[in-house]
C-alpha positions in Angstrom: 0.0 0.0 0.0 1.5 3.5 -0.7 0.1 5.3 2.5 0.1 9.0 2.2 -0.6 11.5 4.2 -3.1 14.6 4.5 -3.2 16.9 7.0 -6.6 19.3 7.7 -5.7 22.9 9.0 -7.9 25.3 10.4 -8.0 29.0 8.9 -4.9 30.2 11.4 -2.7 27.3 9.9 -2.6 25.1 13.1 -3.2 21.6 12.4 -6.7 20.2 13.1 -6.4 16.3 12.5 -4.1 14.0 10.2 -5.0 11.5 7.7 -3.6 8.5 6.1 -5.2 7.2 2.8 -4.0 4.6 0.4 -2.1 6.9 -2.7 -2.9 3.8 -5.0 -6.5 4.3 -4.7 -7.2 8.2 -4.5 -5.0 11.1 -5.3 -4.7 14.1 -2.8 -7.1 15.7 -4.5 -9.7 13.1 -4.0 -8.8 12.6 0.0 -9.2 16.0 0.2 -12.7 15.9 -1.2 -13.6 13.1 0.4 -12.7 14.8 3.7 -14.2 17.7 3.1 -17.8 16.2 2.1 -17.5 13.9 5.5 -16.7 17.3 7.7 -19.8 19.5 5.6 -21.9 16.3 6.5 -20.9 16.4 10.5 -21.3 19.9 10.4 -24.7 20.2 8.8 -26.2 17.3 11.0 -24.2 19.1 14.5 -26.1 21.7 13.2 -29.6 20.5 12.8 -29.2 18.6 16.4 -28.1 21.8 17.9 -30.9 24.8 16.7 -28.0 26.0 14.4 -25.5 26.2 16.6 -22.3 26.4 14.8 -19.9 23.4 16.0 -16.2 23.9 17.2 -13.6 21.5 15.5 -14.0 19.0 18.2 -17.0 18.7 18.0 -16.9 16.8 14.7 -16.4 13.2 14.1 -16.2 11.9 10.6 -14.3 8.8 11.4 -16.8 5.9 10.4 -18.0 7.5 6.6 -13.9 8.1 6.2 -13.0 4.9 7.2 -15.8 3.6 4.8 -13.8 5.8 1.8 -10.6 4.5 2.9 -9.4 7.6 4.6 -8.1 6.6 8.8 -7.7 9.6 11.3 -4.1 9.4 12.6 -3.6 9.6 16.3 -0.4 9.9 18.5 0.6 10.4 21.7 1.9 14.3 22.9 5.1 14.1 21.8 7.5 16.9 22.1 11.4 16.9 21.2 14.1 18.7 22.4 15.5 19.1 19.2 12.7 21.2 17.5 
């Protein structure tokens, strides 16, 4: 599998979540899409279960439909490094 990488940033540049998707399958392009359609979806139904309330970033959870695209969120630990 060639696993690539696709990372979602918020409008002040600061990482929101990291994907991995299968580059054999999709392009970046198409993750990004696909990603994008899953988060509009979260946001719309946050919205309708909420009186229209607008949702922070964790407050959306698109894991399941991405995993069903091929697309897996990326978790890791806090790390920090004293060289950076």
């Amino acid at each position: 599998m060639n696993t690539k990488l696709i990372q979602i940033l918020d409008r002040d540049d600061q990482v929101l979540v990291l994907y991995s998707y299968n580059g054999d399958r999709m392009d970046n392009e198409e993750a990004g899409q696909a990603i994008d359609e899953a988060w509009r979806r979260d946001i719309e139904n946050y919205k309708e279960a909420n009186d229209g309330e607008e949702p922070e970033a964790h407050d959306i959870d698109a894991t399941e439909y991405l995993e069903s695209k091929g697309i897996e969120r990326v978790y890791i630990e806090d790390h920090s490094s004293a060289h950076f």
